[in-house]
C-alpha positions in Angstrom: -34.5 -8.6 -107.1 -33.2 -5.7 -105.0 -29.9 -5.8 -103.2 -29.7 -2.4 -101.2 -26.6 -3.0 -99.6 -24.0 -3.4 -102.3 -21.0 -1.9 -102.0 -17.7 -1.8 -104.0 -14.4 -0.2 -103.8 -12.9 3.1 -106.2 -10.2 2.1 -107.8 -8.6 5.3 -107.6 -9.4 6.6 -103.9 -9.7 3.3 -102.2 -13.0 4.8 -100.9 -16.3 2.5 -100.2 -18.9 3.3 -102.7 -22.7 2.0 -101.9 -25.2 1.7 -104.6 -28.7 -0.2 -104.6 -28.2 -3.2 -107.1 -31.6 -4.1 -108.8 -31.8 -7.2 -111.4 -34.9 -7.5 -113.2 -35.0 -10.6 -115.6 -36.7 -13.2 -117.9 -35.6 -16.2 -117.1 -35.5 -19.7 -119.7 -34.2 -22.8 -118.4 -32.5 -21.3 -115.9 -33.2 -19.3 -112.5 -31.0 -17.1 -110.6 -30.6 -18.6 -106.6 -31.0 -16.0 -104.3 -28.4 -17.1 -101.6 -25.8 -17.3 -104.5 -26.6 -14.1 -106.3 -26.2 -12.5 -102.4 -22.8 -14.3 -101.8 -21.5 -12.8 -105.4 -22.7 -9.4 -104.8 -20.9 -9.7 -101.6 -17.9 -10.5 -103.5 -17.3 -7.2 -104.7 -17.1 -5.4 -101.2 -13.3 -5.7 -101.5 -13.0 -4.8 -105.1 -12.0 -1.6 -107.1 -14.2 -1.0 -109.6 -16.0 1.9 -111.2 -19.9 2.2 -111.5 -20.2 1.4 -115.2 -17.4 -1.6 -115.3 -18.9 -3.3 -112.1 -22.6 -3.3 -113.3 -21.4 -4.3 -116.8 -20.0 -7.3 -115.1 -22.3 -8.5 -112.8 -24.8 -8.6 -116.3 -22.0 -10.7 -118.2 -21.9 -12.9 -114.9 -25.5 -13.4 -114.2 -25.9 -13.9 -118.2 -23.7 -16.6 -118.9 -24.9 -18.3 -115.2 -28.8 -18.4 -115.9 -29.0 -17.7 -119.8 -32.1 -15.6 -119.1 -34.3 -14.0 -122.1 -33.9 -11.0 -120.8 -32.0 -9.1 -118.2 -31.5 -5.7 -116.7 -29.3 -4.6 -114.4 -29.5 -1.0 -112.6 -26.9 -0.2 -110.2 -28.1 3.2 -108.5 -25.0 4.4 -106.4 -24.8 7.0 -103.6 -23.2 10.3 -104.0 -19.6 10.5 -104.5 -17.7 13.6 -105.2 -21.5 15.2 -105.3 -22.1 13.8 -108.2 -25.4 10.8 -107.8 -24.7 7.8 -110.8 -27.5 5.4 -112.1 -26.0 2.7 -114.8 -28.1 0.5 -116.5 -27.2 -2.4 -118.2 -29.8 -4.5 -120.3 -29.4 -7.9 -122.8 -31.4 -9.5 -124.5 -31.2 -13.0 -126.4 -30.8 -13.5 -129.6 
């Protein structure tokens, strides 16, 4: 899944940041609803957060939601400060 219209809030600045969300994942018993996933992504537009923290905890969200076998989550942000960020994020069950 591919959300390129994520955006977030620095906690420092109080500037926008805008990053390309992409989730890929396994799932088990459980299935990740698009319309859902878009209106928690959404969630975050008002939010501070920096890059690592806020794809670190849309991974622990989505995790304990769907209980996937496998999930990665890549959160590829525009330039800020000149300076392009990619984070990563992967789990994998036990």
């Amino acid at each position: 899944m591919e959300c390129p219209e994520f955006t977030c809030v620095c906690p420092r600045t109080g500037q926008p940041d805008f990053a390309t969300i992409r989730i890929h994942y396994v799932p088990d018993q459980l299935c990740v609803e698009l319309k859902s996933l878009k209106l928690y992504l959404w969630s975050y537009r008002d939010e501070g957060a920096f890059h690592e923290a806020v794809i670190n905890k849309i991974l622990d969200d989505l995790v304990r939601a769907c209980q996937p076998r496998k999930m990665t989550v890549v959160g590829d942000f525009n330039v800020r400060g000149g300076i392009h960020t990619t984070v990563t994020a992967t789990y994998t069950k036990s």
